[in-house]
C-alpha positions as CSV (number, residue, x, y, z in Angstrom):
1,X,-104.8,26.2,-78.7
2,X,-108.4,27.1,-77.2
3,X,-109.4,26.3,-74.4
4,X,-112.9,24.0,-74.9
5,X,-115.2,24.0,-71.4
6,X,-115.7,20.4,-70.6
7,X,-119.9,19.5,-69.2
8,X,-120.0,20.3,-65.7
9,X,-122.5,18.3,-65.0
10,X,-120.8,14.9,-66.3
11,X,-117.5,16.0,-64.8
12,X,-117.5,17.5,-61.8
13,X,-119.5,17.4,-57.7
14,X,-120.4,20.6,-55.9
15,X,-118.8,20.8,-52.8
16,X,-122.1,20.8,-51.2
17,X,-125.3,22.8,-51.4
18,X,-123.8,26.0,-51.1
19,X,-120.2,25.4,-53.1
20,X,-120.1,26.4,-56.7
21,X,-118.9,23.3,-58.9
22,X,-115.8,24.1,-60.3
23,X,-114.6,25.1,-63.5
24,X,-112.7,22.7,-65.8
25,X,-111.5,23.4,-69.1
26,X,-109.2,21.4,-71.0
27,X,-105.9,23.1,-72.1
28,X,-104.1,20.5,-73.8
29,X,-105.2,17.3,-75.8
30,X,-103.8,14.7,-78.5
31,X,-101.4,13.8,-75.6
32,X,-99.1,10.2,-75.7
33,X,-99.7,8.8,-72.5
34,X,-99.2,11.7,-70.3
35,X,-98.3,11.3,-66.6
36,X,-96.6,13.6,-64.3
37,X,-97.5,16.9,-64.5
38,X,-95.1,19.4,-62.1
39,X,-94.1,23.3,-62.4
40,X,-91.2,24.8,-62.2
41,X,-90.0,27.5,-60.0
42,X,-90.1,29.9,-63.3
43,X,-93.7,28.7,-63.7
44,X,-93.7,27.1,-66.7
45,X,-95.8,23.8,-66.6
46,X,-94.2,20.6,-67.5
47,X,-95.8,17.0,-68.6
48,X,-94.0,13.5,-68.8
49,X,-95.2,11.7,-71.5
50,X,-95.0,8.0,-71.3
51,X,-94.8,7.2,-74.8
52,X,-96.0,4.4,-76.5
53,X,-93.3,2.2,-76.9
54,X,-92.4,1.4,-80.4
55,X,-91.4,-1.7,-82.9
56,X,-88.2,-2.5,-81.1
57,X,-87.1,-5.7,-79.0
58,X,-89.6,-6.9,-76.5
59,X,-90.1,-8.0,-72.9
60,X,-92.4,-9.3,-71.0
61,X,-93.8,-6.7,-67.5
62,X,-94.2,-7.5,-64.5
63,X,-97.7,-7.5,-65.2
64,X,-97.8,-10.3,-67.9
65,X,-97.9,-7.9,-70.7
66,X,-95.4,-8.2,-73.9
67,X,-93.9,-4.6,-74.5
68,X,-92.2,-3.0,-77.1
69,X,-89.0,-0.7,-77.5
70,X,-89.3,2.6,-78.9
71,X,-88.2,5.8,-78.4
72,X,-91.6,7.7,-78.0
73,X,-91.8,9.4,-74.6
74,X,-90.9,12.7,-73.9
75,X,-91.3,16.0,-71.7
76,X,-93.6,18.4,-72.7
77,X,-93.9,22.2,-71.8
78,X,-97.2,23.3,-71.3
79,X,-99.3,26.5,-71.5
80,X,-101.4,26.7,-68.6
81,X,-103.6,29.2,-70.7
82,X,-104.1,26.7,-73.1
83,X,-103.6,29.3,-75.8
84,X,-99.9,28.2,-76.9
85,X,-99.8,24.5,-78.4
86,X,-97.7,22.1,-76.0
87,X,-93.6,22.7,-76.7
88,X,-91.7,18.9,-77.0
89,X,-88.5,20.1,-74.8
90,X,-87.2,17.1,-74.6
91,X,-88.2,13.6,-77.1
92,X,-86.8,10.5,-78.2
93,X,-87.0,8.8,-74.6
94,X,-87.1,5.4,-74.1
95,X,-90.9,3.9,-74.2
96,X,-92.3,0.6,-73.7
97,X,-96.1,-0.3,-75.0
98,X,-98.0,-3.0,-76.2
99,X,-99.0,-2.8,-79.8
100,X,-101.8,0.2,-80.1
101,X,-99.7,1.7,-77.3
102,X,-101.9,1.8,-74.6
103,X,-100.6,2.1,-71.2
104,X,-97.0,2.9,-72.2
105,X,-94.1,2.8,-69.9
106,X,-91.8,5.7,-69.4
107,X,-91.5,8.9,-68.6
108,X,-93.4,8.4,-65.3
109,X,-93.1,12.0,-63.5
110,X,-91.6,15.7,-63.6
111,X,-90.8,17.4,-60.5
112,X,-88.4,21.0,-60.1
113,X,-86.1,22.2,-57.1
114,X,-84.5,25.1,-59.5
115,X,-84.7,25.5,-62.4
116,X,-82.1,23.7,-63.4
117,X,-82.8,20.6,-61.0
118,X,-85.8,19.0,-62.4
119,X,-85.9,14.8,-62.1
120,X,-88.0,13.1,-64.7
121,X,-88.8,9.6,-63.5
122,X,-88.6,6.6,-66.5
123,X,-90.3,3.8,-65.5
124,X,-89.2,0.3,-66.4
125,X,-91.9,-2.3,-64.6
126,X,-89.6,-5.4,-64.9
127,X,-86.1,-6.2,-63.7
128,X,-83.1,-4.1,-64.7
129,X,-81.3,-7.0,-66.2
130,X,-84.2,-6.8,-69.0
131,X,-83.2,-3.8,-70.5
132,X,-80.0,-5.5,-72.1
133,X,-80.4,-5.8,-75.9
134,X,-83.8,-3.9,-75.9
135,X,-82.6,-0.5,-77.7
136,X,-79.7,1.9,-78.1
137,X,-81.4,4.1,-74.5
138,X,-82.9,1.6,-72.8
139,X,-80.6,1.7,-70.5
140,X,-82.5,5.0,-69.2
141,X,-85.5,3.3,-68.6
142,X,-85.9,2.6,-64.3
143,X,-83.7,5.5,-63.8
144,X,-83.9,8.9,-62.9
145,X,-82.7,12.0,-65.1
146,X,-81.6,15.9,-64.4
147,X,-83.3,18.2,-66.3
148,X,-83.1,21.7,-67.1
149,X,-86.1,23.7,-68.0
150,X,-84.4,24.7,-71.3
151,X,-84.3,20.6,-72.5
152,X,-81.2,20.0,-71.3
153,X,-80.8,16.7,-69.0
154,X,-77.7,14.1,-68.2
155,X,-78.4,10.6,-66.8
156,X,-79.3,10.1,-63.1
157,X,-79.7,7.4,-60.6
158,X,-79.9,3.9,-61.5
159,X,-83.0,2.7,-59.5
160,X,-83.5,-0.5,-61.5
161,X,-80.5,-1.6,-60.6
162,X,-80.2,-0.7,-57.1
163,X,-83.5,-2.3,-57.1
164,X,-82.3,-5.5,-58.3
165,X,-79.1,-6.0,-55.9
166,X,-81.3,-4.7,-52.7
167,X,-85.1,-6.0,-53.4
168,X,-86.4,-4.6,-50.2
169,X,-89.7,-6.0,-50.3
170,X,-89.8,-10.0,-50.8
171,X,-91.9,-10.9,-53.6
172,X,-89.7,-10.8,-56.8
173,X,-87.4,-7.9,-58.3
174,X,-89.0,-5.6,-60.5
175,X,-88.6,-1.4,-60.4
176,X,-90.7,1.5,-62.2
177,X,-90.4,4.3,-60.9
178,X,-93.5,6.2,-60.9
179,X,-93.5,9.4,-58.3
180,X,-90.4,11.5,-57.8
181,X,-90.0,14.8,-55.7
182,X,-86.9,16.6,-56.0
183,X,-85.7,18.6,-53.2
184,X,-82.5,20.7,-51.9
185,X,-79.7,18.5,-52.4
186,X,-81.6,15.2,-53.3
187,X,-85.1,13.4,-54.1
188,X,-87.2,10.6,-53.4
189,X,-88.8,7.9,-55.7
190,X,-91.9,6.0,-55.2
191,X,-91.1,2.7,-56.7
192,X,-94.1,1.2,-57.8
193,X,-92.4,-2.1,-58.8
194,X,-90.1,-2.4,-55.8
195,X,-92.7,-1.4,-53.3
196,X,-90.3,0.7,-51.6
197,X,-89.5,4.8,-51.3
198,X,-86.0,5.2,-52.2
199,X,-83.5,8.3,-51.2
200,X,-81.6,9.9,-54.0
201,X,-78.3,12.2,-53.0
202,X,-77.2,15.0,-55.3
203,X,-74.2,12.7,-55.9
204,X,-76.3,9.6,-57.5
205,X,-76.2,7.5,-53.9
206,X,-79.3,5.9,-53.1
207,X,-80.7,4.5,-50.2
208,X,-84.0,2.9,-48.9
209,X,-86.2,5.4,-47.2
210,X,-89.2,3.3,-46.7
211,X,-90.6,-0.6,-47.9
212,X,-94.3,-0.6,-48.0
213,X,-95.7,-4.5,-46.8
214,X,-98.3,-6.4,-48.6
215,X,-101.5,-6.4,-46.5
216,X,-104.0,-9.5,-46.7
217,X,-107.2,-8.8,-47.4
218,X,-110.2,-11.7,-48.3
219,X,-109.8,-13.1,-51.5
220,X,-112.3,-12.3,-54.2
221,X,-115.0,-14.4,-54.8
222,X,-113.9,-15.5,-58.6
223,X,-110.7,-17.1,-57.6
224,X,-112.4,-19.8,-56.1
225,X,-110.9,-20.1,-53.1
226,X,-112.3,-21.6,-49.9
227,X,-114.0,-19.3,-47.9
228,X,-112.5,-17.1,-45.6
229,X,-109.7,-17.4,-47.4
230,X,-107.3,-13.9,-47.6
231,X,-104.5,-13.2,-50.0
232,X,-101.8,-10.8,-49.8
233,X,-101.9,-7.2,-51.2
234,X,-99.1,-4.9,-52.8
235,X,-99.0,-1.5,-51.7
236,X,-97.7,-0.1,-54.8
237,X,-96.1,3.4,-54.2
238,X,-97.2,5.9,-57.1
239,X,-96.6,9.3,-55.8
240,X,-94.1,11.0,-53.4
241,X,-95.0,14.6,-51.6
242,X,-92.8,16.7,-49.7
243,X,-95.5,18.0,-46.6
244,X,-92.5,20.8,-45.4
245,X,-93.2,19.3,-42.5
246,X,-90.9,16.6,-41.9
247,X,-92.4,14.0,-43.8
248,X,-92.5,12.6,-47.2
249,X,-96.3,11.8,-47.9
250,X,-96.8,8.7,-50.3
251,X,-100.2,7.4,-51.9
252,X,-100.9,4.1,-52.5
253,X,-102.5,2.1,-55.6
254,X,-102.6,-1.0,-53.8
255,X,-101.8,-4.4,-55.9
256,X,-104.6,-6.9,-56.9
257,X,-107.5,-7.2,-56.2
258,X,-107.5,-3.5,-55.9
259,X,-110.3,-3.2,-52.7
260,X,-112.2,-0.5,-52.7
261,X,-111.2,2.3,-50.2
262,X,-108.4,0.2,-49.6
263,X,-105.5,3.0,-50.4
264,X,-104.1,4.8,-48.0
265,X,-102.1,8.1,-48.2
266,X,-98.7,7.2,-45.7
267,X,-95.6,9.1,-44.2
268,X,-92.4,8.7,-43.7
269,X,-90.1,10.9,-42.0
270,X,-87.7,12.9,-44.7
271,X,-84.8,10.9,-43.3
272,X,-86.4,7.9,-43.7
273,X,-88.5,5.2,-41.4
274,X,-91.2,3.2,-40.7
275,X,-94.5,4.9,-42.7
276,X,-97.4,5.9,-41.0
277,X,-101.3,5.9,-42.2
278,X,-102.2,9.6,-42.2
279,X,-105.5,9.2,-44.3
280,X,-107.1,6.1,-45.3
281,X,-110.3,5.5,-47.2
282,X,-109.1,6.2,-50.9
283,X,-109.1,3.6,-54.2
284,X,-106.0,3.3,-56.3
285,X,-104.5,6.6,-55.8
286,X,-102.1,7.3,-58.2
287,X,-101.1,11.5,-57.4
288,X,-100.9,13.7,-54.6
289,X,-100.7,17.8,-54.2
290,X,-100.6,20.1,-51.5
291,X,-102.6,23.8,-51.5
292,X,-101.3,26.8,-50.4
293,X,-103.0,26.2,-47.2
294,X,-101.7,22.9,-46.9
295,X,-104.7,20.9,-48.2
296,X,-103.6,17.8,-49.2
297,X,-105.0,16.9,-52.7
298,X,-105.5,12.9,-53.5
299,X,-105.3,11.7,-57.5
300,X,-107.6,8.3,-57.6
301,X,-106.6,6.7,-60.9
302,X,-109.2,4.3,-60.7
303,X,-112.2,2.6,-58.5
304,X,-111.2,-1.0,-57.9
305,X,-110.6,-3.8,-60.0
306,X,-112.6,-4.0,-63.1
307,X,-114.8,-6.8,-64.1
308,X,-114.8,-6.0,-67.7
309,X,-112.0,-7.0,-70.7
310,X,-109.2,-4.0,-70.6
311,X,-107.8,-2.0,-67.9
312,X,-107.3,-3.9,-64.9
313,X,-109.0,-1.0,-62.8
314,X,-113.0,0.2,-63.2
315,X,-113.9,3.9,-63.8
316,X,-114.2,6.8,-62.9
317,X,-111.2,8.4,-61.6
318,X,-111.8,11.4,-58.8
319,X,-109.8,14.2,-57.6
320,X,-110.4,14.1,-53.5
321,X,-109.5,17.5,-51.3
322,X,-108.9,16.3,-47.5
323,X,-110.1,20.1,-45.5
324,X,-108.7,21.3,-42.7
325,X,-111.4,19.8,-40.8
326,X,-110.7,16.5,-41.5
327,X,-113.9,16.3,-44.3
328,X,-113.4,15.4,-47.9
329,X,-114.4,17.2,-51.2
330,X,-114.6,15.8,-54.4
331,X,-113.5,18.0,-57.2
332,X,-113.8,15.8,-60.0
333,X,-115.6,12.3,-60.0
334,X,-115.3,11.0,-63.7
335,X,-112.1,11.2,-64.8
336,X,-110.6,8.1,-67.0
337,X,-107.3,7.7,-65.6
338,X,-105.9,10.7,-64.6
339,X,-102.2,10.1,-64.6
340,X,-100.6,13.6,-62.5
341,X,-101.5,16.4,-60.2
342,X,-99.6,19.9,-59.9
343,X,-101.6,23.1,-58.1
344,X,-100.8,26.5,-59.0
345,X,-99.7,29.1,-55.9
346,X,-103.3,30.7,-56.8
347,X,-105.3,27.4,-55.8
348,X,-105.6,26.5,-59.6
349,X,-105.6,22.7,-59.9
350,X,-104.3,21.0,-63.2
351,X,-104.7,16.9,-64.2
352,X,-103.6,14.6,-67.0
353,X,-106.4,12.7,-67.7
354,X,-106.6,9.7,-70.6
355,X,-103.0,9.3,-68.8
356,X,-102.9,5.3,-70.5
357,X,-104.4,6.9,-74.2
358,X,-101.3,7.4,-76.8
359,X,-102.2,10.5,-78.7
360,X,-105.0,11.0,-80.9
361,X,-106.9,7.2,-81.2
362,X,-110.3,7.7,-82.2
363,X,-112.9,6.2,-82.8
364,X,-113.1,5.7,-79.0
365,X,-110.2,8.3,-77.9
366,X,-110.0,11.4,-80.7
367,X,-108.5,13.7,-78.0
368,X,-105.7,11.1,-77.1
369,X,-104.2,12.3,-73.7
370,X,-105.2,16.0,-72.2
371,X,-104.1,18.0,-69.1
372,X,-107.7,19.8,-67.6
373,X,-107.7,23.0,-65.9
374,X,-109.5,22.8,-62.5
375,X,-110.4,26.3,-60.7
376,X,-112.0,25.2,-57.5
């Protein structure tokens, strides 16, 4: 398909008076949910589409919401031209929406070690005991599958249920996996639901790398609490980096009430440990990408809680560069929740954006999901 060059000037910040604003075109559009976006070592381009659930049995989330089975989410090949249409290597995956199919749950993220060693993360956001009864690959959802660049794939990890017999954050069991690197030999998974990082061994064994702790923060003023009065907040995992450096880099989205600059980007040594802050400052981070020159690139997915009826968090969503000097850059400052981040060897940055939007839905979303082009 075309490419179609999106209005600077609405989408994007100089990097300062002497930077040129960067060029952004979108590549792909009428996307269901997308998420993850990854390459693979052959350079193709790859997209997890979360799906939007379907008219099957239904639970309710962890987040209150009544979602539906269906069979909707998928992997997508993607040019990063634009000029081929996107290339469905992979469909029929397990999906979970409300009706309209906004937000849907599953196929979370795409990562490659080899071409033949991709992990596609399904999300579940509720126990795994839930999944029982809800359709004939439910069973899939909360785990972790192999996948070959080709569209082949066999079943992974089960982090739903290892989730479920270890719960290593108190608070109530719940797993969706959301962020998955793979690496020689095994991955990690950023468990949004579990609050935790959890190791995952070429042979299926899994192990607890790293639980992220609620942090208390002062209680918003429409709970009407007494004042000075502080509640607890999740950390919420979303995205798992390998810095090549020793350490596994997570971003946070935080829990409610989503505070402003409240999200940190943490590490955790590969083998596992307590995690560190190594850059603070961010809103509901939801990806995270390293430059050639070891940049590290922070996904915001939203800016704090919103105030309005709909998604839980306000807009825009920004795409943040930390320099070498410690200074920030923002790339792009009005995205509507960008759901992945993957950069190209040449310094080419690409983006799902409209990540919660199934497909085409206009009036208010005729594009449905898109992945953008971003050429600093």
């Amino acid at each position: 398909m075309p490419t179609a060059r999106l209005v600077l000037s609405a989408l994007c910040l100089a990097a300062g008076a002497t930077h040129a604003a960067p060029q952004v075109d979108i590549i792909a559009s009428g996307l269901n949910n997308p998420r993850g976006i990854a390459f693979a070592p052959n350079g193709q381009l790859f997209v997890a589409e979360a799906g939007s659930g379907g008219n099957g049995a239904c639970i309710t989330a962890a987040d209150n919401r009544s979602v539906c089975y269906g069979e909707s989410g998928a992997l997508l090949r993607i040019d990063p031209a634009g000029v081929a249409a996107p290339v469905r290597v992979i469909s029929g995956l397990p999906s979970l929406a409300a009706p309209g199919g906004f937000g849907g749950i599953g196929p979370h993220s795409i990562s490659f070690h080899g071409a033949g060693n991709g992990q596609l993360a399904l999300g579940l956001g509720a126990k795994g005991s839930q999944r029982v009864g809800l359709g004939p690959k439910a069973a899939m959802l909360g785990t972790l599958l192999q996948v070959a660049v080709d569209g082949g794939w066999k079943q992974g990890a089960d982090l739903a249920a290892f989730e479920e017999a270890n719960s290593p954050v108190p608070g109530g069991i719940d797993s969706n996996p959301y962020g998955a690197i793979a690496m020689a030999g095994r991955s990690a998974v950023a468990d949004a639901g579990a609050n935790a990082l959890f190791g995952v061994k070429a042979n299926g064994k899994l192990s607890v790398l790293a639980a992220f702790e609620a942090r208390m923060v002062d209680a918003p003023p429409f709970l009407n609490l007494p004042a000075g009065s502080m509640i607890p907040m999740q950390s919420v995992p979303t995205s798992v980096v390998d810095g090549h450096d020793g350490y596994l880099y997570a971003g946070e989205l935080t829990g409610f009430p989503f505070v402003p600059g409240a999200a940190r980007v943490l590490r955790v040594p590969l083998a596992g440990g307590t995690p560190e802050v190594y850059a603070a400052g961010f809103t509901n981070i939801g990806g995270l990408a390293f430059d050639a020159s070891h940049r590290l690139h922070v996904l915001q997915i939203g800016n704090g809680l919103s105030g309005q009826a709909g998604p839980p968090l306000a807009t825009p969503g920004k795409l943040i560069r930390i320099n070498a000097d410690g200074s920030r850059t923002t790339l792009a400052d009005n995205l509507f929740y960008p759901g992945g981040l993957a950069i190209a060897n040449d310094g080419t940055i690409y983006v799902t954006n409209f990540g919660i939007v199934p497909g085409a839905t206009p009036p208010a979303f005729p594009t449905g999901g898109q992945v953008l082009r971003i050429k600093p």
